[in-house]
C-alpha atoms as an extended CHARMM CRD file, in Angstrom:
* protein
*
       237  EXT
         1         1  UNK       CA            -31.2790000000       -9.7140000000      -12.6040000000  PROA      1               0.0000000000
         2         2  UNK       CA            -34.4650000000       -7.9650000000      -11.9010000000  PROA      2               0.0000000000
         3         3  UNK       CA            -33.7490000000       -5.3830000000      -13.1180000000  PROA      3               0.0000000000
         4         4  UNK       CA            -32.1130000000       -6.3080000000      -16.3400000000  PROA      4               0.0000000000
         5         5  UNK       CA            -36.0900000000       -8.4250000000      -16.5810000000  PROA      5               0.0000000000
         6         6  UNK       CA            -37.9550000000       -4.8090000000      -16.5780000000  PROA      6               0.0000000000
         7         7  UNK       CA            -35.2200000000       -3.4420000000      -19.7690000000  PROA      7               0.0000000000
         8         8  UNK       CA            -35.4170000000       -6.8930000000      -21.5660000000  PROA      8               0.0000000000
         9         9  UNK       CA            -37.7030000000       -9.3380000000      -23.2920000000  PROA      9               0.0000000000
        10        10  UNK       CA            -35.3610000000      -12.4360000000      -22.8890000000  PROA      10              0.0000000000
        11        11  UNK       CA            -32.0660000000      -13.4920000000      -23.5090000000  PROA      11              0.0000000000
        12        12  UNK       CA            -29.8970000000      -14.3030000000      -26.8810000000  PROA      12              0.0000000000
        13        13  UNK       CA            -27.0010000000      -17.0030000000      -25.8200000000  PROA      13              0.0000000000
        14        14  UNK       CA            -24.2730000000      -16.8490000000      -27.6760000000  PROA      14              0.0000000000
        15        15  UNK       CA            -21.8970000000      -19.7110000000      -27.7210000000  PROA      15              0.0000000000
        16        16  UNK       CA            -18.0450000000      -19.3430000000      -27.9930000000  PROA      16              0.0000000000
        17        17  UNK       CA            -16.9860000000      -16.5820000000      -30.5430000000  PROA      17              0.0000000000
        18        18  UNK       CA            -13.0790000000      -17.0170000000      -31.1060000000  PROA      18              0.0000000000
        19        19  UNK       CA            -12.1090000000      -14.0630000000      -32.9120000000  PROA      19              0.0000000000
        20        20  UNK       CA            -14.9120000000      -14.0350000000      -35.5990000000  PROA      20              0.0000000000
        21        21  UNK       CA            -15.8670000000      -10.3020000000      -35.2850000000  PROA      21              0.0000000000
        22        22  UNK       CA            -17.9770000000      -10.4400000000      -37.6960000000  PROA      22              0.0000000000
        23        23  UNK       CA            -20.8150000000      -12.7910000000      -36.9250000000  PROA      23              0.0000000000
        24        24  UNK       CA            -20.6610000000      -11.6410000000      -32.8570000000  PROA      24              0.0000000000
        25        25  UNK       CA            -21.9090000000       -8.0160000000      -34.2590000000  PROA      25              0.0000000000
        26        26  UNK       CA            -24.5260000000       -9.6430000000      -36.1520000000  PROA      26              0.0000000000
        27        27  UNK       CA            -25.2780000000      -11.7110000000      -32.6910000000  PROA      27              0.0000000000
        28        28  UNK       CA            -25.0080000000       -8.6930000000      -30.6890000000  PROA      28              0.0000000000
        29        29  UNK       CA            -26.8850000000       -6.4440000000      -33.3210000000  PROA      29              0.0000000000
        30        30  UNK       CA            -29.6510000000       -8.3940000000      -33.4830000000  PROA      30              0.0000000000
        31        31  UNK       CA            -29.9640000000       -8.7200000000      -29.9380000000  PROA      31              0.0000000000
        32        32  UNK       CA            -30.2400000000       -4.5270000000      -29.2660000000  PROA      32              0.0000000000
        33        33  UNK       CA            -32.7040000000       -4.8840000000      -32.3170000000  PROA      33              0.0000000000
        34        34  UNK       CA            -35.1430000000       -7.3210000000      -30.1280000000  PROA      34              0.0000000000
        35        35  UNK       CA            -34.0330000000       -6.0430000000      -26.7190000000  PROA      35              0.0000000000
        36        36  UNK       CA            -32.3240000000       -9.0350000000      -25.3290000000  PROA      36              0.0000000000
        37        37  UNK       CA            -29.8920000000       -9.4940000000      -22.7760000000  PROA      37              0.0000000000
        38        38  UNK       CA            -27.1180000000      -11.5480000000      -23.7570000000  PROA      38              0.0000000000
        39        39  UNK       CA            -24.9930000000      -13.8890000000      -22.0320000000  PROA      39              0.0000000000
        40        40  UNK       CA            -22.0740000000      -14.8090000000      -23.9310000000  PROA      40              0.0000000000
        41        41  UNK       CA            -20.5990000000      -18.5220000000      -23.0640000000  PROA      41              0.0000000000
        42        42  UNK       CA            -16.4800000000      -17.5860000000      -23.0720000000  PROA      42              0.0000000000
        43        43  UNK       CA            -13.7350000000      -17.8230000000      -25.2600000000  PROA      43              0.0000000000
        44        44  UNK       CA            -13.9800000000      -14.2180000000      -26.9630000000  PROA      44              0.0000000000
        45        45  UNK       CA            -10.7150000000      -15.0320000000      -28.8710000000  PROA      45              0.0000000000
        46        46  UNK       CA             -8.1530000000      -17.6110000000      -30.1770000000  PROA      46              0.0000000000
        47        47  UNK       CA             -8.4570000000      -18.7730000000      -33.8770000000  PROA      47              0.0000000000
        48        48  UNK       CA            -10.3650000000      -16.1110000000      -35.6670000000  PROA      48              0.0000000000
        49        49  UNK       CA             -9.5920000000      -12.8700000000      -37.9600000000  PROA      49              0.0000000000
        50        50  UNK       CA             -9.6110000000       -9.8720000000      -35.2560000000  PROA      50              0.0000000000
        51        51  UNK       CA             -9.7610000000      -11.0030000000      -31.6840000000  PROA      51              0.0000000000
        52        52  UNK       CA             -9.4120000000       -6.9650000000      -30.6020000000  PROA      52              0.0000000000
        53        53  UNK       CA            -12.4450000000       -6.4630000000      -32.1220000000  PROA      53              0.0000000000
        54        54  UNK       CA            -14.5270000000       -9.1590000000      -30.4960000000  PROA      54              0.0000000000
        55        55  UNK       CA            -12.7700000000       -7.4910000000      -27.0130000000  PROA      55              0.0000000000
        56        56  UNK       CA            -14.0080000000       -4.1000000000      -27.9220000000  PROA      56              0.0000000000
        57        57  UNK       CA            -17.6620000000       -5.3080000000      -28.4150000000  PROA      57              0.0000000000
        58        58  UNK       CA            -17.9500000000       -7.2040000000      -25.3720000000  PROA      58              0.0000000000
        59        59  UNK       CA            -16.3420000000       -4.5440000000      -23.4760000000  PROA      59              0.0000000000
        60        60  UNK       CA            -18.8260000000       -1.8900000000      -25.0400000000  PROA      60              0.0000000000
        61        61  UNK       CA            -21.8070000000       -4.5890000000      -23.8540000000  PROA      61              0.0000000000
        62        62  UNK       CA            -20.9400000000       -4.6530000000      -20.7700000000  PROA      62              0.0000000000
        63        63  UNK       CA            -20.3140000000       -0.7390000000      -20.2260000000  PROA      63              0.0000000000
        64        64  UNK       CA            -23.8630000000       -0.6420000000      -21.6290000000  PROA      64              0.0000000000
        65        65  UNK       CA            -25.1580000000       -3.0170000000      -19.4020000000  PROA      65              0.0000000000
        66        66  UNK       CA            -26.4590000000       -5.0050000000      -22.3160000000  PROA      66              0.0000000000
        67        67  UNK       CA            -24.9860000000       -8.4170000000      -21.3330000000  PROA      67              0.0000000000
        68        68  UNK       CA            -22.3150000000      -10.3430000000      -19.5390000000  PROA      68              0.0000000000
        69        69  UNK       CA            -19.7110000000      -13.0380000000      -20.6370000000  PROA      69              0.0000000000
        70        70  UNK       CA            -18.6650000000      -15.6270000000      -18.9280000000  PROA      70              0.0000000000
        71        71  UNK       CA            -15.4200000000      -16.6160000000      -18.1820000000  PROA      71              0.0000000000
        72        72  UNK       CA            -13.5290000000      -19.5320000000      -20.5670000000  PROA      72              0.0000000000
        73        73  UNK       CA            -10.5440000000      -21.1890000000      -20.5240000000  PROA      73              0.0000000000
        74        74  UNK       CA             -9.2160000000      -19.2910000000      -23.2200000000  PROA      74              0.0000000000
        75        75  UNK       CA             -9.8920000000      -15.5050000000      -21.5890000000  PROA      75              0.0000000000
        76        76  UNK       CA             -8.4590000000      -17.0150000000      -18.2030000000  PROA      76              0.0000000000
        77        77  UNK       CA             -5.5220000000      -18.0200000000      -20.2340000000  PROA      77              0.0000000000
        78        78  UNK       CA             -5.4710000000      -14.7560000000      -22.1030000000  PROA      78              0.0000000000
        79        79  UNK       CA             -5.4300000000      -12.7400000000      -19.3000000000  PROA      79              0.0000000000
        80        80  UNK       CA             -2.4480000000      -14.6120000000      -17.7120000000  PROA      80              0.0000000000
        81        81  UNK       CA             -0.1630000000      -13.7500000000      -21.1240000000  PROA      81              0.0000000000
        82        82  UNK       CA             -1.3350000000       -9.9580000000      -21.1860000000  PROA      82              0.0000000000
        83        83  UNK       CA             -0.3010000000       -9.5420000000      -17.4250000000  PROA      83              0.0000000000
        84        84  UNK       CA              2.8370000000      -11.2380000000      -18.2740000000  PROA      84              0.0000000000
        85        85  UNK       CA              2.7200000000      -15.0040000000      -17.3650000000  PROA      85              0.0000000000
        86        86  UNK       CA              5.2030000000      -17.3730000000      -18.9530000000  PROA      86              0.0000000000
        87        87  UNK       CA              2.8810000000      -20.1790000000      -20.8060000000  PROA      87              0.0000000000
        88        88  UNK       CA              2.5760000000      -22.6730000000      -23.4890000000  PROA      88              0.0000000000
        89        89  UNK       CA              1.2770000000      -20.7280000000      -26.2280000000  PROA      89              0.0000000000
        90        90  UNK       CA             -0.1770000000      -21.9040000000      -29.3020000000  PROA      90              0.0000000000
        91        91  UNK       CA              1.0840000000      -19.4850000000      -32.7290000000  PROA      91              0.0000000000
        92        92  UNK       CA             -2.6610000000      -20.1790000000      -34.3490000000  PROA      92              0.0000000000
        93        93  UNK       CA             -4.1430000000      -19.3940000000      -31.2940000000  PROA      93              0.0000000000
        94        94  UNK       CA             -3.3220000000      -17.5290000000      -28.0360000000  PROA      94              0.0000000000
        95        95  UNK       CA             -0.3360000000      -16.3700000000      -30.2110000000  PROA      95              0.0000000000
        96        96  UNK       CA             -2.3800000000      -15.3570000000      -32.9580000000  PROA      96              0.0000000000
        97        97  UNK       CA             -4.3900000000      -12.9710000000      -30.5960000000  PROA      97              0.0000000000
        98        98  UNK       CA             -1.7070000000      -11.5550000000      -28.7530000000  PROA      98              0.0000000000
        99        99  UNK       CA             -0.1040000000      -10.6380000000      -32.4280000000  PROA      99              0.0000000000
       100       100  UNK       CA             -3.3880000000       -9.1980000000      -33.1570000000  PROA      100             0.0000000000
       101       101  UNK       CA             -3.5920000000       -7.3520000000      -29.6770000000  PROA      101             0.0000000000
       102       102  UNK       CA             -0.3090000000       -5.4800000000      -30.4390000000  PROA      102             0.0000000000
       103       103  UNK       CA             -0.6760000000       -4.6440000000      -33.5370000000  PROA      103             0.0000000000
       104       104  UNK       CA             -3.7220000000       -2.0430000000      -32.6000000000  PROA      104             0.0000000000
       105       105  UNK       CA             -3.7720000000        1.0940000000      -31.8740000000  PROA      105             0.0000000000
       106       106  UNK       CA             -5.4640000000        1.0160000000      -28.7450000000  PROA      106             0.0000000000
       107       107  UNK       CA             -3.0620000000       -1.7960000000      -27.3120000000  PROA      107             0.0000000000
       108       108  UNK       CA             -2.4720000000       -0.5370000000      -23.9030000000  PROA      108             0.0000000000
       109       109  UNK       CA             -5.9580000000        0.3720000000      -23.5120000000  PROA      109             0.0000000000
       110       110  UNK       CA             -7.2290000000       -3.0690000000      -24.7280000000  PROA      110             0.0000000000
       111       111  UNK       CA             -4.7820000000       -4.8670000000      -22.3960000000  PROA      111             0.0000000000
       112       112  UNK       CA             -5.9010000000       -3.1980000000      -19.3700000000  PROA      112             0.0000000000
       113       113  UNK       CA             -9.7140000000       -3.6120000000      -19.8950000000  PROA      113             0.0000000000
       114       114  UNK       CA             -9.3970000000       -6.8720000000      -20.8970000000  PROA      114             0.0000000000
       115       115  UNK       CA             -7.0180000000       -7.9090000000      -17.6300000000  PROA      115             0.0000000000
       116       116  UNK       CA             -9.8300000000       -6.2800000000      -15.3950000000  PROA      116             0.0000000000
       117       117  UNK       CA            -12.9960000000       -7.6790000000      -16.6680000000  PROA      117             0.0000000000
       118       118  UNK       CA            -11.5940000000      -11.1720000000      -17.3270000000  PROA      118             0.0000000000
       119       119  UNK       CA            -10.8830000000      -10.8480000000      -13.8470000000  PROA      119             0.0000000000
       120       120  UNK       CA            -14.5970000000      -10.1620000000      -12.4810000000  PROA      120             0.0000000000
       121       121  UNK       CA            -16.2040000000      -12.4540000000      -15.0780000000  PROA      121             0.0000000000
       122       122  UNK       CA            -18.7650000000      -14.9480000000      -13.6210000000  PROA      122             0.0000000000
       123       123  UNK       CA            -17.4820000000      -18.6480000000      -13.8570000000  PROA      123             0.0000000000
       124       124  UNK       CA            -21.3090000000      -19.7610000000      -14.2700000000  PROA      124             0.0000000000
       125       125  UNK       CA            -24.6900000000      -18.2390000000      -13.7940000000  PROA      125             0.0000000000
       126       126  UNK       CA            -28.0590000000      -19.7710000000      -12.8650000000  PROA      126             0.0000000000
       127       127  UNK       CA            -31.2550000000      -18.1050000000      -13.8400000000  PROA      127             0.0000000000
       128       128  UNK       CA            -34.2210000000      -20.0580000000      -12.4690000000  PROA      128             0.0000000000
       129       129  UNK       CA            -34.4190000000      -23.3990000000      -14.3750000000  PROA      129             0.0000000000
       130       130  UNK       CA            -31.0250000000      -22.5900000000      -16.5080000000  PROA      130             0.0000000000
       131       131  UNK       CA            -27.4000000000      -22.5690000000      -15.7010000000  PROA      131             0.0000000000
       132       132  UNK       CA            -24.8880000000      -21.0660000000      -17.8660000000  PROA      132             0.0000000000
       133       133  UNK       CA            -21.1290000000      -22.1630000000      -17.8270000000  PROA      133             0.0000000000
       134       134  UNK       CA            -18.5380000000      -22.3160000000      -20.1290000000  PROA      134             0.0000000000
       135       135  UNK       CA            -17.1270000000      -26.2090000000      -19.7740000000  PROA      135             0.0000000000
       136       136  UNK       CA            -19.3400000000      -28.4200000000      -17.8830000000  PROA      136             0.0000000000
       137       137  UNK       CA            -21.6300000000      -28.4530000000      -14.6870000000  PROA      137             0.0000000000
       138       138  UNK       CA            -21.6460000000      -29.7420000000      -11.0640000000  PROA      138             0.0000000000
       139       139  UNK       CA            -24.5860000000      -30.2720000000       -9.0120000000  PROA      139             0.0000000000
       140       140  UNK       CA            -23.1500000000      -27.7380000000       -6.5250000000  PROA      140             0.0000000000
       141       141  UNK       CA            -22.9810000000      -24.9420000000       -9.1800000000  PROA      141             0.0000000000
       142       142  UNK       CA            -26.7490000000      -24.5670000000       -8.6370000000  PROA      142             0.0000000000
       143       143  UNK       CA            -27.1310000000      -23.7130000000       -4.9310000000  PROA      143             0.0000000000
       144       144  UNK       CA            -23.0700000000      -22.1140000000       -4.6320000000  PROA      144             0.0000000000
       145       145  UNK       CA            -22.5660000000      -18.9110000000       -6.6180000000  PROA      145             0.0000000000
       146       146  UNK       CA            -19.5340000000      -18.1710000000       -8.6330000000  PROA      146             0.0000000000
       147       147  UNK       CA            -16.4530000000      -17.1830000000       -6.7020000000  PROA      147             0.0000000000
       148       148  UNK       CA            -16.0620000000      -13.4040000000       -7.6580000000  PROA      148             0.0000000000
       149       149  UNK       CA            -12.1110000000      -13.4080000000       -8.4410000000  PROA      149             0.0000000000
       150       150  UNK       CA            -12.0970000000      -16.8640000000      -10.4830000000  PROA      150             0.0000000000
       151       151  UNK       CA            -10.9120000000      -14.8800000000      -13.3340000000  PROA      151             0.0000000000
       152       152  UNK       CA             -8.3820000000      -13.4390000000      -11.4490000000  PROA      152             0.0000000000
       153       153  UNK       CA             -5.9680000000      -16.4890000000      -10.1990000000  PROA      153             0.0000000000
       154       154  UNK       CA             -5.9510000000      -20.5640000000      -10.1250000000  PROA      154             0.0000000000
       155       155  UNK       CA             -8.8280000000      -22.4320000000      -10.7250000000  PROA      155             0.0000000000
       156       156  UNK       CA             -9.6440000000      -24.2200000000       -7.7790000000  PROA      156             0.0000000000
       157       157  UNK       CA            -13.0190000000      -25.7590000000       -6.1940000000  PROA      157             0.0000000000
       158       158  UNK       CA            -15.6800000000      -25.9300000000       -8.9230000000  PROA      158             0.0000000000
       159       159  UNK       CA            -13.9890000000      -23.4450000000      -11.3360000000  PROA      159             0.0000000000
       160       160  UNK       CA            -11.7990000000      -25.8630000000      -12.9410000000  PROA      160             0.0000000000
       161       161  UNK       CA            -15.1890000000      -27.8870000000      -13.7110000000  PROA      161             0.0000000000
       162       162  UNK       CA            -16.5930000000      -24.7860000000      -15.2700000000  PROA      162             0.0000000000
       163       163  UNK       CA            -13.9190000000      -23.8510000000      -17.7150000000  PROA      163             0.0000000000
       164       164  UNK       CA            -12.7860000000      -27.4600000000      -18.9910000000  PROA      164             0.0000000000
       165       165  UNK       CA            -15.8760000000      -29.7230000000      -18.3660000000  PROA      165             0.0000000000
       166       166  UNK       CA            -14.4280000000      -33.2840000000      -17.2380000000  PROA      166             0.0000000000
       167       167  UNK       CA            -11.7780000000      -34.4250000000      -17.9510000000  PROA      167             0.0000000000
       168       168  UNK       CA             -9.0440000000      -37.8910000000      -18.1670000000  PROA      168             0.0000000000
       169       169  UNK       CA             -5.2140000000      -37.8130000000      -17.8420000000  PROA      169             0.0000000000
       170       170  UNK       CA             -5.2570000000      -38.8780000000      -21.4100000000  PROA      170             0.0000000000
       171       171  UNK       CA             -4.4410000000      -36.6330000000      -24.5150000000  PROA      171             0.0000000000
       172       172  UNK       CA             -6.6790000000      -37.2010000000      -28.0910000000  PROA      172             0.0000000000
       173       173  UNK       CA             -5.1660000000      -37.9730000000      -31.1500000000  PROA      173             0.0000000000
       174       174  UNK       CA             -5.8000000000      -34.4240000000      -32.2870000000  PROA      174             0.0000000000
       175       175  UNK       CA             -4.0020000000      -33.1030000000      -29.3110000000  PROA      175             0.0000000000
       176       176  UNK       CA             -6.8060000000      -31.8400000000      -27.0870000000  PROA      176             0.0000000000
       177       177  UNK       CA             -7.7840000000      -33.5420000000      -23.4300000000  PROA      177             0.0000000000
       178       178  UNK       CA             -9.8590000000      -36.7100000000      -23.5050000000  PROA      178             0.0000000000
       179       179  UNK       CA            -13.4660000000      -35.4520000000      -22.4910000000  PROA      179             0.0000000000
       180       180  UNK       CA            -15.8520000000      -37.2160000000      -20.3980000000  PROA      180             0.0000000000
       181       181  UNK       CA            -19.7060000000      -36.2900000000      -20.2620000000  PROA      181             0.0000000000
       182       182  UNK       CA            -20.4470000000      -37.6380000000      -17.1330000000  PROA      182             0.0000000000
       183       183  UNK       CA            -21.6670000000      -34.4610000000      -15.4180000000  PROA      183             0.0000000000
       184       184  UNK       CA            -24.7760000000      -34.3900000000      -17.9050000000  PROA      184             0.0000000000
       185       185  UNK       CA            -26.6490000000      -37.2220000000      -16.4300000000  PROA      185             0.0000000000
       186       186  UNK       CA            -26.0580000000      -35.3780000000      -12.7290000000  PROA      186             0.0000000000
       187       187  UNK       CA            -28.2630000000      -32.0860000000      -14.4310000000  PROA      187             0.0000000000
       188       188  UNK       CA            -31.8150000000      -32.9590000000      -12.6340000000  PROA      188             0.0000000000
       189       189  UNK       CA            -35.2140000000      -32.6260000000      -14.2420000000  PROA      189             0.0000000000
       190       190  UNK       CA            -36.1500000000      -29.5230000000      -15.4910000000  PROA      190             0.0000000000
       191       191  UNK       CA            -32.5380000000      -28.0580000000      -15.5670000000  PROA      191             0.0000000000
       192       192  UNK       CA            -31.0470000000      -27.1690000000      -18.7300000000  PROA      192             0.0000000000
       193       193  UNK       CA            -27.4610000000      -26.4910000000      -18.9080000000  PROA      193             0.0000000000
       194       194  UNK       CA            -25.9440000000      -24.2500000000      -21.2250000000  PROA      194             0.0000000000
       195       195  UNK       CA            -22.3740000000      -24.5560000000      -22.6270000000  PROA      195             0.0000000000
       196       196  UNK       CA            -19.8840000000      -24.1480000000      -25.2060000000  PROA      196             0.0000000000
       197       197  UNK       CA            -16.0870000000      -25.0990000000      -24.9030000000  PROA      197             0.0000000000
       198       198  UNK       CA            -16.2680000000      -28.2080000000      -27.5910000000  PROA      198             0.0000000000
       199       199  UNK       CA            -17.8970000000      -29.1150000000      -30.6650000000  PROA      199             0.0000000000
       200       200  UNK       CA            -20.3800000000      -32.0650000000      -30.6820000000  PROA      200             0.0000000000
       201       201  UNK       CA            -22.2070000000      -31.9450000000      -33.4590000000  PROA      201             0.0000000000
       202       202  UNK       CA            -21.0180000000      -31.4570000000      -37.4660000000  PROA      202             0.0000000000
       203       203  UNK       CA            -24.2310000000      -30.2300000000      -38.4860000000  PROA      203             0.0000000000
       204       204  UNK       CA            -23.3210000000      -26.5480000000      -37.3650000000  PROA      204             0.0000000000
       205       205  UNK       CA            -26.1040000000      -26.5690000000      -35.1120000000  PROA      205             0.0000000000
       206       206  UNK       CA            -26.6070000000      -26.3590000000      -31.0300000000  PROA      206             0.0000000000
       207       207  UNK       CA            -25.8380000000      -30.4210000000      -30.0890000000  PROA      207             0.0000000000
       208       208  UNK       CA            -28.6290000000      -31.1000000000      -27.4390000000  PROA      208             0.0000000000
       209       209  UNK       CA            -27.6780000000      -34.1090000000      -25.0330000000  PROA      209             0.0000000000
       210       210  UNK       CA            -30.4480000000      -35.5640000000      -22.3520000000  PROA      210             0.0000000000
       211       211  UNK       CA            -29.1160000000      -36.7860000000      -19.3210000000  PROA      211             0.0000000000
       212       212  UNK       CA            -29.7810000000      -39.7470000000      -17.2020000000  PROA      212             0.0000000000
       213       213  UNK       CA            -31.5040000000      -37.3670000000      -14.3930000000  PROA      213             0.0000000000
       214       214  UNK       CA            -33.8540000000      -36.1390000000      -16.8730000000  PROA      214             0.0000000000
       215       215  UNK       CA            -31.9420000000      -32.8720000000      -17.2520000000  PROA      215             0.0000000000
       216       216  UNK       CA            -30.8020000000      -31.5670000000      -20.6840000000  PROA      216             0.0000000000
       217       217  UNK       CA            -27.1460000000      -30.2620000000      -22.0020000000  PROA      217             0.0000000000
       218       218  UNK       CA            -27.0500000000      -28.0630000000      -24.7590000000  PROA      218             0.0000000000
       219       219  UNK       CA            -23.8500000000      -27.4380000000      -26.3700000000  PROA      219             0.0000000000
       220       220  UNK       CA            -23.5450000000      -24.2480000000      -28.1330000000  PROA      220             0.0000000000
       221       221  UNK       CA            -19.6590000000      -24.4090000000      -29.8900000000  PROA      221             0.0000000000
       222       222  UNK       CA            -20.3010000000      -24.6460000000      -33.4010000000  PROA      222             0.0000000000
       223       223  UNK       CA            -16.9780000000      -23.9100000000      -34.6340000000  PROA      223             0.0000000000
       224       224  UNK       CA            -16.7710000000      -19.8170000000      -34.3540000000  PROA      224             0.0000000000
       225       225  UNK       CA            -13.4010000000      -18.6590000000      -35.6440000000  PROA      225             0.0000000000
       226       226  UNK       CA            -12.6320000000      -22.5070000000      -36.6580000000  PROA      226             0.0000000000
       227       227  UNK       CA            -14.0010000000      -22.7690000000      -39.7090000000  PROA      227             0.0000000000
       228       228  UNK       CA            -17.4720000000      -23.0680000000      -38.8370000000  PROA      228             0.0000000000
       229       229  UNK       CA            -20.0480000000      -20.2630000000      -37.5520000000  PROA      229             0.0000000000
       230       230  UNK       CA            -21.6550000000      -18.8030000000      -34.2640000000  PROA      230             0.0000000000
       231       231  UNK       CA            -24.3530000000      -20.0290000000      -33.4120000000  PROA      231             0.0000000000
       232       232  UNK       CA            -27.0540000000      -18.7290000000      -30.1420000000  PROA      232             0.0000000000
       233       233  UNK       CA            -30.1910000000      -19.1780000000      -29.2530000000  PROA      233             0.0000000000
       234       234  UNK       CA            -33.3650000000      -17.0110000000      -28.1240000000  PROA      234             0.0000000000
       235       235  UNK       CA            -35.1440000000      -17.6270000000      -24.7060000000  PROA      235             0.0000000000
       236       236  UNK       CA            -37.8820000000      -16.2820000000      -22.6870000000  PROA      236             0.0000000000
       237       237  UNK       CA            -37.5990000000      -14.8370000000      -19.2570000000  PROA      237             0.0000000000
């Protein structure tokens, strides 16, 4: 990343964009406009208008060298259906995206970019005091680095951590996974975590949670592509 520090006044996180096209260009627009690097939480698609759009952007930001994404349970689950896995798929979702993904006119293209850099995306990323992860944190995730295939087969080790947080055996009445938030009061002092993956706050703003270790969780899904908005958030080297 020293490198990237010399080109770029700070970073712009963006939280988890499901399909909403729209508002990542703004995200991604502004960030060229104030020369910040962006690192992009996971879950590019899934639920919103034009999921090959959101692909091509984040495939033209990383060409560019501009910023990274990391890797979510929803692009580890997309690249599984575009190389051909048989899974559970959800119409207003996954199915929703791979409707969209046919449809365009760079299809074949789009598939195979998408299958290689879902592969090589980072699982989480620690930059000095801050780690960035999709789903939730373990204390190992800041002395072990990201496993450089976790995109590319089973989650195993700490990668299941990062793309689902923590989780029970028991289902919600809305049909998602019972979550836990144990892992926040394991972030020490003077770590802040940042993560997207579920909505905890109504307000449409970041949720900010302060853990028992005096470390801080700041959830950044505010309902992209799910009838809320994107939201990120501007920080300093």
């Amino acid at each position: 990343m020293r490198d990237i520090r010399h080109r770029f006044e700070g970073i712009r996180v963006v939280g988890d964009v499901h399909g909403d096209a729209q508002a990542f260009a703004s995200a991604l627009e502004g960030a060229a406009a104030e020369r910040l690097y962006v690192i992009q939480l996971g879950d590019l698609t899934d639920g919103g208008e034009d999921g090959p759009a959101v692909l091509r952007q984040v495939l033209a930001m990383r060409a560019e060298g501009r910023g990274v994404f990391l890797l979510g349970n929803h692009d580890h689950k997309l690249r599984r259906a575009l190389e051909g896995a048989s899974l559970r798929i959800k119409p207003d979702g996954l199915g929703k995206t791979l409707t969209q993904i046919a449809a365009a006119s760079d299809a074949e293209d789009l598939r195979r970019r998408v299958i290689a850099e879902v592969a090589a995306a980072p699982a989480w990323l620690r930059l000095d005091q801050r780690l960035f992860v999709h789903g939730g944190f373990h204390p190992r995730m800041l002395h072990a680095p990201a496993p450089p295939d976790a995109g590319a087969r089973k989650p195993e080790g700490l990668v299941p951590r990062a793309l689902f947080g923590q989780v029970t055996s028991r289902m919600r009445d809305d049909g998602y996974p019972e979550r836990l938030h144990d892992w926040v009061d394991r972030i020490p002092q003077g770590i802040t975590v940042y993560c997207g993956h579920e909505m905890r706050a109504t307000n449409g703003r970041p949720f900010v949670q302060i853990g028992a270790g005096g470390g801080a969780a700041v959830f950044m899904d505010t309902g992209a592509g799910k009838g809320g908005h994107l939201s990120w958030v501007d920080l300093p080297w």
